[in-house]
C-alpha positions, 0 to 999 in steps of 0.5 A, a space after each residue: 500500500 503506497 501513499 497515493 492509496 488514499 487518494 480517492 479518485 484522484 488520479 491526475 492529482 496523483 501522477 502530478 505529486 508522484 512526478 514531482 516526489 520523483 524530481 525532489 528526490 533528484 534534487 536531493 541527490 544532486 545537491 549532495 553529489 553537485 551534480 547541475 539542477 534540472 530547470 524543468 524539474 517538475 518540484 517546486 517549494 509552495 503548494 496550493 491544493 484547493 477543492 471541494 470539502 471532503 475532496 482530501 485536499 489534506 490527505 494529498 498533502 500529507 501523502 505528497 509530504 510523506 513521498 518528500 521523506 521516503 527511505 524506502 531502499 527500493 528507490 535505489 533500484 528505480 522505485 518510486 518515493 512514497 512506498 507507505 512501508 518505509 520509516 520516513 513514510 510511516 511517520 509522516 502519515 501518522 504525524 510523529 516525523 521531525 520534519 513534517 509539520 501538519 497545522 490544523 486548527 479548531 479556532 475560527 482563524 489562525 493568528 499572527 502569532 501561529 504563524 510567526 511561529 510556524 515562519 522561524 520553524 521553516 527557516 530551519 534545515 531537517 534534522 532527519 529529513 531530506 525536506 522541511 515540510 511545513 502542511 497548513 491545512 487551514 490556510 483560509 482561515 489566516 486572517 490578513 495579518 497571518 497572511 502577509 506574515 506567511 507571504 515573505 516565508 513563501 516568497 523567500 523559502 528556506 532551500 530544503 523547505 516546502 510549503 502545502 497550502 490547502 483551501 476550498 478555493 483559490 479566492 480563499 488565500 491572498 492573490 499574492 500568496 497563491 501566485 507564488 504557490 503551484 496550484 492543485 486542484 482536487 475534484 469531490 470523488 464519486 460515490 462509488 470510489 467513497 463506498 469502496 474506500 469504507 468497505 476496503 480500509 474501513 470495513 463498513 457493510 457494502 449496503 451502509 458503506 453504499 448508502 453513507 458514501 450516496 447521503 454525503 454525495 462523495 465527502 469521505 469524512 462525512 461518509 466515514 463518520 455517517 457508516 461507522 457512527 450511530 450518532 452521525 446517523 440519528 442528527 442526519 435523520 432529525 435534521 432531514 425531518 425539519 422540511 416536513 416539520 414547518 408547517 406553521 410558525 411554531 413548527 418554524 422556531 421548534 425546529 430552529 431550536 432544535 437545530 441549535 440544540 443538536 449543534 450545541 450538543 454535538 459541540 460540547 461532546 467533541 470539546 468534553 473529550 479533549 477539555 479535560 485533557 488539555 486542562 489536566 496537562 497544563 496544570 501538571 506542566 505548571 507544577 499544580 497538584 491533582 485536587 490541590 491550588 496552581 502555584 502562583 503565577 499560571 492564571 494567565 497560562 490557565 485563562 488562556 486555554 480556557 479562551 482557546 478551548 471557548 473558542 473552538 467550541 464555538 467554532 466546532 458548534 458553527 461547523 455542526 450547524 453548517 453540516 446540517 444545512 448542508 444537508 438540507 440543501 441536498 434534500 431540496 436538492 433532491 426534491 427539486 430534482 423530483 419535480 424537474 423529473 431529472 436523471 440526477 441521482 437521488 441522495 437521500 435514498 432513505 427518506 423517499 417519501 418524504 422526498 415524494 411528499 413534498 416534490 408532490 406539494 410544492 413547485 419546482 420555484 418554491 423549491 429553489 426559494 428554499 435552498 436560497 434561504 438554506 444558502 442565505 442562513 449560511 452566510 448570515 452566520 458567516 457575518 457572525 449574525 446570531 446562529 438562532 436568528 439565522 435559523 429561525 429566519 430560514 425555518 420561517 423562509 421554508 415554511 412560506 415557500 
């Protein structure tokens, strides 16, 4: 199992990567042994892979990462870099390499700070590595202080280090950072290609793994999480009832709630399993005493974490929401292809009569001024307006139609 295995449907990706694994283990060599640069060499220090949620940007980068630091032996008789067995690969994959570093955050944005810092780590040569790879798999979260701190990094690199910027789109990162980066564009798998990943690395049942893979209309994570998590299925099942539930206004502000409830939920079981831990480790790391007081001077340390993790919470509560008016979209999306009597496939196989129901009493206008208002309620949240107002202005657009 090589590390391009992971990259579902994504085969000109991959021959790209694979092609410039190749030359960066050239350069390598020829720096060693001073042999002239090849000018056409298909490596380069920036990256930018971009596509859709659920298209593995992350995953094509971790693996492109992973190929960089390749020990295999095989290389020496002509195979090629990123066997997935060797030292080099294993750990990159998993994140335990010293010259791979993968930023990921749960904040709502990555700050001058992070970034400064991430700046001086790529100024530094490997220590065991052949390259100093820097992945940011959140790159359009920087704000525009982050972003400038990161441009002269990418604009002047260090010579053994590489950038991996990943980003839904292109509009995502600074024009002028993305004009330094080459640009990988990952497009959403097929349905097909998901249910096969569940069923052969995952071991999820073929019917689950089908129907999971159909539901999240090819994002891996989601479909993962869908087969293999009773919980994921029970908030898709409720949300999915929302349409049905509109009927007058106090259905309207029941179902927001609802809504809000779920995501809150969903929020505060994600943050309890990392909380305590990170609170526990940081008081023994300051010296304190399990029952006892924090030796003086640690508040600051403590208040700190506490903004951190009140933060994430907030940002993973957001994401929660967002996936479930992902979801709605889709089930317009399907209603609307009812009416419309199109070939497109049916993702929410499982609810069809509901999806009959409401294709049979609406039109394929209301349709449309439904998922409109399931769009809008995301982009109020995305100017911070407040997640119930939001919700509740969409449930109330849904019920008029």
């Amino acid at each position: 199992m090589t590390v391009w295995d992971d990259l579902v449907g994504q085969d000109r990706v991959r021959e790209q990567l694979a092609a410039a694994a190749e030359d960066a283990d050239a350069l390598v060599t020829a720096v060693s042994d001073g042999t002239p640069l090849d000018q056409g060499s298909k490596m380069t220090h920036a990256w930018l892979f971009t596509g859709p949620p659920g298209s593995g940007r992350s995953t094509a980068a971790r693996a492109f990462a992973a190929a960089l630091q390749c020990t295999s032996p095989d290389r020496a008789l002509g195979g090629a870099p990123g066997c997935g067995f060797c030292d080099g690969c294993h750990t990159s994959l998993i994140g335990t390499h010293a010259d791979v570093e993968v930023i990921r955050t749960d904040l709502l944005s990555i700050g001058v700070k992070e970034t400064r810092d991430l700046v001086r780590r790529a100024q530094l040569s490997p220590a065991v590595g052949r390259w100093q790879v820097i992945v940011l798999e959140d790159a359009d979260r920087l704000t525009e202080g982050a972003g400038n701190v990161l441009l002269k990094a990418v604009e002047e690199p260090a010579p053994r280090t590489v950038w991996m910027l990943c980003a839904p789109s292109l509009e995502d990162v600074l024009p002028t950072i993305r004009s330094r980066c080459r640009h990988l564009t990952l497009s959403t798998p097929s349905v097909e290609a998901v249910a096969d990943v569940l069923i052969r690395r995952d071991g999820v049942d073929p019917e689950r793994a089908h129907a999971a893979a159909r539901a999240t209309q090819g994002h891996i994570g989601r479909a993962r999480r869908l087969a293999t998590d009773e919980r994921a299925r029970a908030r898709r099942a409720a949300v999915l009832k929302v349409p049905l539930r509109v009927a007058d206004v106090g259905g309207c502000l029941k179902a927001a709630q609802e809504l809000i409830d779920t995501a809150t939920e969903d929020a505060k079981q994600m943050a309890d399993e990392v909380d305590a831990k990170e609170t526990e480790d940081l008081k023994a790391a300051l010296g304190g005493v399990a029952g006892g007081r924090m030796p003086r001077g640690t508040a600051g340390a403590m208040k700190e974490l506490e903004d951190k993790q009140k933060r994430r919470k907030t940002r993973t509560q957001r994401d929660s929401l967002d996936l479930a008016l992902t979801e709605l979209t889709g089930f317009y999306r399907d209603v609307l292809a009812l009416q419309l009597g199109s070939k497109l496939a049916i993702a929410n196989t499982d609810v069809q009569d509901s999806l009959d129901r409401l294709a049979e009493s609406s039109t394929p206008a209301q349709t449309l001024r439904r998922i409109e208002s399931v769009i809008a309620c995301r982009e109020a949240m995305d100017r911070n307006v407040a997640p119930l107002l939001a919700v509740e202005a969409m449930t109330m657009a849904l019920r008029a139609g």
